[in-house]
N, C-alpha and C positions, 0 to 999 in steps of 0.2 A: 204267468206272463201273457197265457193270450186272451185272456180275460182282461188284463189291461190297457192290452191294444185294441179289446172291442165286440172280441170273440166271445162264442158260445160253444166252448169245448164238451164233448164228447167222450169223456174221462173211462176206461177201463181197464183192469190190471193183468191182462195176457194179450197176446195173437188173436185165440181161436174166440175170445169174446169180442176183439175187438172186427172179427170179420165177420160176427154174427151180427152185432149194432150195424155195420155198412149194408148188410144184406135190409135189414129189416127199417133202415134209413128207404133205401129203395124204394121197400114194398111199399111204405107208406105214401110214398109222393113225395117227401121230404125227402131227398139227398143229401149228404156232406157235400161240401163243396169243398174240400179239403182233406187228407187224409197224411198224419203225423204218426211219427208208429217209430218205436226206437227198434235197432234191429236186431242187437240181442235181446231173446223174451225166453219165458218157460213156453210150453204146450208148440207155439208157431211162432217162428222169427220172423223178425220186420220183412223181411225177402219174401217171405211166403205169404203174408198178409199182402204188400207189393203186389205180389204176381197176382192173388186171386180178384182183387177190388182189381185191378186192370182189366184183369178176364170178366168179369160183372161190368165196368163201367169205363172203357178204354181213355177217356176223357177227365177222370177225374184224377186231378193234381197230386202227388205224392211225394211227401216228405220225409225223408229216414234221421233220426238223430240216432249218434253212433259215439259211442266210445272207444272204435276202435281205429276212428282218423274219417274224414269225412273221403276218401278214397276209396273207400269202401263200401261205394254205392250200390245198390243191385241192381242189374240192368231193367227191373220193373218202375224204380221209383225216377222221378222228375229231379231231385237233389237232395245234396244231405249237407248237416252239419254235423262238425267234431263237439263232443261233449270239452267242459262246457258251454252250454249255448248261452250267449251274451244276449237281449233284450234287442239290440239293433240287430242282431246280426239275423234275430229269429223272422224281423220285420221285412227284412233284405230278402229274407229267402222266400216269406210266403206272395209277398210281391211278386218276385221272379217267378215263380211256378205257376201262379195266376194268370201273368201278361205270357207266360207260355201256351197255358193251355187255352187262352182264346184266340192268340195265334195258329192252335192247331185246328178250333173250332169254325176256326174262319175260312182255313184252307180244306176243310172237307162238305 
C-alpha cells in the first residue's frame, strides 16, 4: 500500500530491528520521515519502538496499526488505525500525522 501511494518503505520483521534501521536512518543523515510500527510484535512492541524513535527524534511522526482497536494508542505514537487498514484510510492518517508534526515544528 505505501508504495502505491509513492512511498519508499522501510520494511522489517520485529521491534528491535525495526529501532535499529531508525537509529542508523539517523546516523546516516537520511531520517524517516515517518514511522509505522504495528503494536503487537515479537522482541519490542509497537509502544516500545514508539517511546524510543521519540526519545531519538521527538519530531518524527508515528503511526501504530493495531488489531486490537485503533483505541489503543500509546501515548508515544501520533495515531493509529484498527487492522484492517483500508488503502484511504492509511492515506488519511499519514497526512494527518504530517500536517501535525509541522505544526509542531512550526511552534517550537
Amino acid at each position: 500500500m505505501l508504495e502505491h501511494l509513492g512511498h519508499q518503505p522501510v520494511v522489517v520483521d520485529d521491534g528491535a530491528k525495526g529501532i535499529e534501521a531508525f537509529k542508523e536512518s539517523l546516523e546516516s543523515g537520511t531520517p524517516f520521515d515517518l514511522v509505522i510500527t504495528d503494536l503487537g510484535m515479537p522482541k519490542v512492541s509497537g509502544s516500545e519502538v514508539a517511546q524510543q524513535v521519540k526519545e531519538l527524534s521527538p519530531n518524527t511522526p508515528i503511526l501504530v496499526i493495531t488489531g486490537w482497536g485503533a483505541e489503543q494508542k500509546p501515548i508515544h505514537a501520533d495515531y493509529a488505525l484498527g487492522k484492517p487498514v483500508r488503502l484511504s484510510a492509511l492515506r488519511e492518517a499519514i497526512t494527518k500525522v504530517w500536517h501535525q508534526a509541522a505544526a509542531k515544528r512550526q511552534k517550537s
